[in-house]
C-alpha positions in Angstrom: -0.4 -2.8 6.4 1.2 -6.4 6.6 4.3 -6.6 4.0 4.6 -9.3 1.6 8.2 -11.1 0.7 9.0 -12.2 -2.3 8.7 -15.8 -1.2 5.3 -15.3 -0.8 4.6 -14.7 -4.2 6.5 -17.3 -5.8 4.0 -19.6 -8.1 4.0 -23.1 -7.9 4.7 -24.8 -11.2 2.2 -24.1 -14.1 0.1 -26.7 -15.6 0.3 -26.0 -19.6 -3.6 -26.7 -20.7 -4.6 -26.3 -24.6 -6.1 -23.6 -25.3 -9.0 -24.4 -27.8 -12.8 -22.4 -27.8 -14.3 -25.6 -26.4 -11.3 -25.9 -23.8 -12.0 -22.8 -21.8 -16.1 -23.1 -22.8 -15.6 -26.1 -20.3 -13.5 -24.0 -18.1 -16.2 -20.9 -17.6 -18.8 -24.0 -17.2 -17.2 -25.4 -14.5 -16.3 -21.7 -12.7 -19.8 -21.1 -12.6 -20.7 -24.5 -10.4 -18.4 -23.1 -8.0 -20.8 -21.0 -5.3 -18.1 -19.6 -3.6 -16.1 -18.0 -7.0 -19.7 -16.8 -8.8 -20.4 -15.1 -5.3 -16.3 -13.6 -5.0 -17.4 -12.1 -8.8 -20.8 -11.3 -8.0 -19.3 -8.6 -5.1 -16.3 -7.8 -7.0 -18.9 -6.6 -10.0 -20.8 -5.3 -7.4 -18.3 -3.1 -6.0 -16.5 -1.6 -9.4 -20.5 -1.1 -11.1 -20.8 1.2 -7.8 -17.2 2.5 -8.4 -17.5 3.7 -12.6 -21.3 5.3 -11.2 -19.9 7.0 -8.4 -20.6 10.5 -9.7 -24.4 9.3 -10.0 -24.6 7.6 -6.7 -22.8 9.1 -4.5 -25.0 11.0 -2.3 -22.7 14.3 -2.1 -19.3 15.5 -3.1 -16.1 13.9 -1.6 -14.4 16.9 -1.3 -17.0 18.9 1.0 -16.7 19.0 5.2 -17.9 20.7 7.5 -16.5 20.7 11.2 -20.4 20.9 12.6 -20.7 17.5 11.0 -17.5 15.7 11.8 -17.5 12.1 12.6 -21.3 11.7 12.9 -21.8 8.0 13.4 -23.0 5.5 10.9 -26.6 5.7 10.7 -27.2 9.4 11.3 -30.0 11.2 9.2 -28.7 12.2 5.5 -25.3 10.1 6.5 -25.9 6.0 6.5 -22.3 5.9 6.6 -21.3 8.5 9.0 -18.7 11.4 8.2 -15.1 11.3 8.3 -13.0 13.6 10.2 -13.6 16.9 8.5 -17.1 16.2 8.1 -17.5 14.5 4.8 -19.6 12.2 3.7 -18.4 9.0 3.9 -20.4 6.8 1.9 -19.7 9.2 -0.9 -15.9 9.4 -0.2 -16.1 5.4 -0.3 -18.0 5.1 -3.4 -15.5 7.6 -5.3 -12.0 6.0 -3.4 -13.1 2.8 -5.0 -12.4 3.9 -8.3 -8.4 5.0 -7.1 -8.6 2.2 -5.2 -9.2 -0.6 -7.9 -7.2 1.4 -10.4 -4.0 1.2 -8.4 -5.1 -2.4 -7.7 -5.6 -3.2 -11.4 -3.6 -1.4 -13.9 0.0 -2.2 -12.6 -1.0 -5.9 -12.6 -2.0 -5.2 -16.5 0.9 -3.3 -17.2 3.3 -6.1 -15.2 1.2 -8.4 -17.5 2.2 -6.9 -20.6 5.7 -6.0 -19.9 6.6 -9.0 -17.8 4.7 -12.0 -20.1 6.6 -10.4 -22.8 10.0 -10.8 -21.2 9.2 -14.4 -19.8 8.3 -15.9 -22.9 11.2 -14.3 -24.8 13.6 -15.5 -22.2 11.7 -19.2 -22.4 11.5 -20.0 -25.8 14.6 -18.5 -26.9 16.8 -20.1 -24.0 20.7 -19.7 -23.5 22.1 -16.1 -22.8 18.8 -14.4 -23.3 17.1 -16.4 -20.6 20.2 -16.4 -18.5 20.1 -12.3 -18.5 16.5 -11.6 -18.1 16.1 -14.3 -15.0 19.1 -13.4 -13.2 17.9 -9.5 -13.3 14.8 -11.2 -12.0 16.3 -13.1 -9.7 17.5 -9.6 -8.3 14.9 -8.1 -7.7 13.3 -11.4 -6.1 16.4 -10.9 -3.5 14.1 -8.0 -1.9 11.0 -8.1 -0.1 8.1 -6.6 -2.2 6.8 -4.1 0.3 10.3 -2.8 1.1 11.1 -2.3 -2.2 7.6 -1.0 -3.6 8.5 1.4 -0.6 11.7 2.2 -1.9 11.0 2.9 -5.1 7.6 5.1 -4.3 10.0 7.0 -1.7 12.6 8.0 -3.9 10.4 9.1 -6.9 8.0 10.5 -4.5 4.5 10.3 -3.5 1.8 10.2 -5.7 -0.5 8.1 -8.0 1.6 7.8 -11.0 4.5 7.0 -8.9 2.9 4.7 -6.9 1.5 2.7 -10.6 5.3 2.6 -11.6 6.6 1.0 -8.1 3.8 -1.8 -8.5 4.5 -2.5 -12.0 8.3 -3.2 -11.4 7.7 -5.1 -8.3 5.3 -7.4 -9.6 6.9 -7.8 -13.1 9.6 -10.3 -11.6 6.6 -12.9 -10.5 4.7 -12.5 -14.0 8.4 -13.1 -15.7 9.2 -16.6 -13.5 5.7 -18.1 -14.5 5.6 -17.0 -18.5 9.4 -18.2 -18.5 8.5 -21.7 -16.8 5.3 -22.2 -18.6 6.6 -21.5 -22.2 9.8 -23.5 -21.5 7.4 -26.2 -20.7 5.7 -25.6 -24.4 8.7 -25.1 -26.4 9.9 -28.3 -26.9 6.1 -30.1 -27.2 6.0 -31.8 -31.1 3.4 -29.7 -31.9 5.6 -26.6 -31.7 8.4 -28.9 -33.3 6.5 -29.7 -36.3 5.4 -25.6 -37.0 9.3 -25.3 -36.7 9.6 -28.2 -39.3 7.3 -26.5 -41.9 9.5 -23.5 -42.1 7.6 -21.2 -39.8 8.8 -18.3 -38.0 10.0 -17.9 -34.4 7.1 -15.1 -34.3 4.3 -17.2 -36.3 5.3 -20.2 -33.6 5.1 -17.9 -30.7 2.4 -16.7 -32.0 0.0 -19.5 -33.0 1.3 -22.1 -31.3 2.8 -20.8 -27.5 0.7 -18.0 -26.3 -2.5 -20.1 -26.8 -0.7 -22.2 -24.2 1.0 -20.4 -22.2 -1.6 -17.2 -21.3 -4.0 -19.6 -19.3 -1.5 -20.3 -16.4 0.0 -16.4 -16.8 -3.7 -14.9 -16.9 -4.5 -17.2 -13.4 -1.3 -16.3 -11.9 -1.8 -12.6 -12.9 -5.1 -12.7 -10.9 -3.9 -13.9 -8.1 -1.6 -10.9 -7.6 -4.5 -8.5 -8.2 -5.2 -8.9 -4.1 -1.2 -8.3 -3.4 -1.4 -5.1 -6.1 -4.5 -3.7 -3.9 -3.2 -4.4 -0.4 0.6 -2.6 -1.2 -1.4 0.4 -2.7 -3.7 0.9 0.2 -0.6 0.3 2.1 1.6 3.3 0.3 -1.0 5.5 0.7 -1.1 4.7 4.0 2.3 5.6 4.6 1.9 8.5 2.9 3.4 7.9 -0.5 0.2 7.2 -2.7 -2.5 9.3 -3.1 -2.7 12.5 -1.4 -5.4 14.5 0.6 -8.4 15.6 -0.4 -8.1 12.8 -3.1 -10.6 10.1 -1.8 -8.7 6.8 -1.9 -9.5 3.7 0.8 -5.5 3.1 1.8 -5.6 6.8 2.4 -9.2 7.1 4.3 -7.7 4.1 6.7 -4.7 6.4 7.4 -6.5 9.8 8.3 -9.4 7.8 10.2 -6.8 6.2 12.4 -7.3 8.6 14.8 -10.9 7.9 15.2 -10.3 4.3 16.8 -11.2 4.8 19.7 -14.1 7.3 19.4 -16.2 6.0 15.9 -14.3 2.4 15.6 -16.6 0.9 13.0 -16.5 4.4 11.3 -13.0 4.0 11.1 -12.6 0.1 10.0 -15.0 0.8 7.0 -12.2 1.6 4.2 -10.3 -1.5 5.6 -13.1 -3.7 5.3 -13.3 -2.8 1.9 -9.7 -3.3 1.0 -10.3 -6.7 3.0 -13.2 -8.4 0.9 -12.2 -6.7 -2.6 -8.6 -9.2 -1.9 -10.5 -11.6 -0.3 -12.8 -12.2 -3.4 -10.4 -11.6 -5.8 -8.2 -14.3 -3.9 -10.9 -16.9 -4.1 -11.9 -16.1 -7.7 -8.5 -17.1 -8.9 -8.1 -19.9 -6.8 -11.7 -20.9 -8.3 -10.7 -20.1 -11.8 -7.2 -22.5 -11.1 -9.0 -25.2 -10.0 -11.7 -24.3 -13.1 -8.5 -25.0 -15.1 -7.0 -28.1 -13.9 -7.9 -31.0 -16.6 -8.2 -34.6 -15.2 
C-alpha cells in the first residue's frame, strides 16, 4: 500500500458559503448535472446496498473452504468469482469484507469529524492561548507522515479492528482541526456574527446559530475527501497485518493472503484491490464534484 504524508492532506483554504435551505437546494441541483459525481454515488450506493445485504446475497458463508476447491478461477460453475486460497467463496467473502471494509473507511472519518470540528472551531472562534495550544499539538502530529504514524499507533496498541478505528481517528483528526480552525476564524469576525454578539448573545447561541451554519459546508467537503485516505490506510493495516485478522473477511486483508496467488490466478488475486481502488476513486470524485457543487460565483 502507497503511504500518504501529511503534506498530502493539507486543505487548501476554505471558501465560507451561507448556509440557507435554498443555498444547498441549489447546491444538490447542481451535483446532480455533474455525470461523473451522480455515477461516483450511483457505485458507491451500489457497493454498500450490496455490503448491509450481504447475509442475503452472498451466495455461501465466508468462513467455509475446502482444499478440493482452492483457487478455482473466476467463472467456474457455482463460483462466478473464483475461490480464495482455502477454497472459499470469493464473491461471498467480497460482498461480506465490504461491510469491514467501508466501516473502517467511514467511522474514523465520523469520529475525526466530531472530535476534531469540535476542537477547530473552539480553537477558531475563541482565538489567543486556546488556539495557540490546540494547533501547535496539531501542528505535532502534522510533523509525521500519516501512514507511519497510523502504523505506529496500530503497532503499539496492537492488531485489530478497534485498534485500527482509534489509529485513523487520531491521524486524521489533525486535518479536520486545520480546516474548522481556518474556516471559523474566517466567520468570526463577519458583522453578522458581530451584531448577535451586540444583542447580548451567548458565545454558544453565536456558535451555534450563526458559525456552524457556515463553517460545516467546507468541513463536511473536506471530511469527504479524506473518506478515500481513511479506506486506503485501513486496507493497508490489514495488509501489514495490524487490522483485521483471519478468517474475518475484510478487502485489505483478502489482498494480503491472495498475494501469493499472483502469479497463478492474477485477476483472482487483484479483485479485493480493485475494489479498494474504485470505492476511493468514486469517493474522490464525489467530493471533488460536491466542492465544485459548492463554489458560488
Amino acid at each position: 500500500m502507497t503511504g500518504i504524508d501529511a503534506a498530502s492532506l493539507t486543505p487548501p483554504p476554505p471558501v465560507v458559503v451561507a448556509a440557507s435551505p435554498g443555498y444547498w437546494t441549489g447546491v444538490g441541483r447542481r451535483l446532480s448535472r455533474d455525470p461523473v459525481s451522480m455515477l461516483c454515488l450511483a457505485v458507491l450506493v451500489a457497493i454498500v446496498v450490496a455490503a448491509i445485504l450481504a447475509p442475503w446475497l452472498a451466495p455461501a458463508d465466508p468462513s467455509i473452504g475446502s482444499v478440493v476447491r482452492r483457487l478455482k478461477p473466476i467463472g467456474t460453475p457455482g463460483y462466478p468469482l473464483g475461490t480464495d486460497e482455502l477454497g472459499r467463496d470469493m464473491l461471498t467473502r467480497l460482498l461480506w469484507g465490504g461491510r469491514l471494509s467501508l466501516l473502517m473507511g467511514i467511522a474514523p472519518v465520523a469520529m475525526a469529524l466530531l472530535v476534531g470540528g469540535t476542537l477547530g472551531t473552539i480553537a477558531g472562534y475563541v482565538g489567543g492561548k486556546t488556539n495557540a495550544v490546540i494547533m501547535r499539538a496539531t501542528d505535532v502530529v502534522f510533523a509525521f507522515p500519516s501512514i507511519l504514524l497510523a502504523v505506529a499507533i496500530a503497532g503499539a496498541l496492537g492488531p485489530g479492528v478497534a485498534n485500527t478505528l482509534l489509529a485513523l481517528t487520531i491521524v486524521l483528526i489533525p486535518p479536520i482541526v486545520r480546516v474548522s480552525e481556518s474556516a471559523t476564524t474566517q466567520v468570526r469576525d463577519l458583522d453578522f456574527v458581530e451584531a448577535a454578539r451586540a444583542t447580548g448573545a451567548g458565545a454558544i447561541t453565536v456558535v451555534r446559530v450563526h458559525v456552524l451554519g457556515n463553517v460545516m459546508g467546507p468541513v463536511l467537503v473536506y471530511a469527504s475527501s479524506l473518506l478515500s485516505v481513511s479506506i486506503i490506510l485501513a486496507a493497508g493495516l490489514s495488509f501489514i497485518g495490524l487490522g483485521a485478522r483471519p478468517p474475518t473477511p475484510e478487502w485489505g486483508l483478502m489482498l494480503a493472503t491472495l498475494r501469493n496467488a499472483i502469479w497463478s490466478q492474477p485477476l483472482l488475486a487483484a479483485l479485493p484491490g480493485g475494489l479498494i481502488f474504485v470505492v476511493s476513486l468514486a469517493f474522490n470524485l464525489l467530493s471533488d464534484g460536491l466542492r465544485s457543487a459548492m463554489e458560488v460565483e
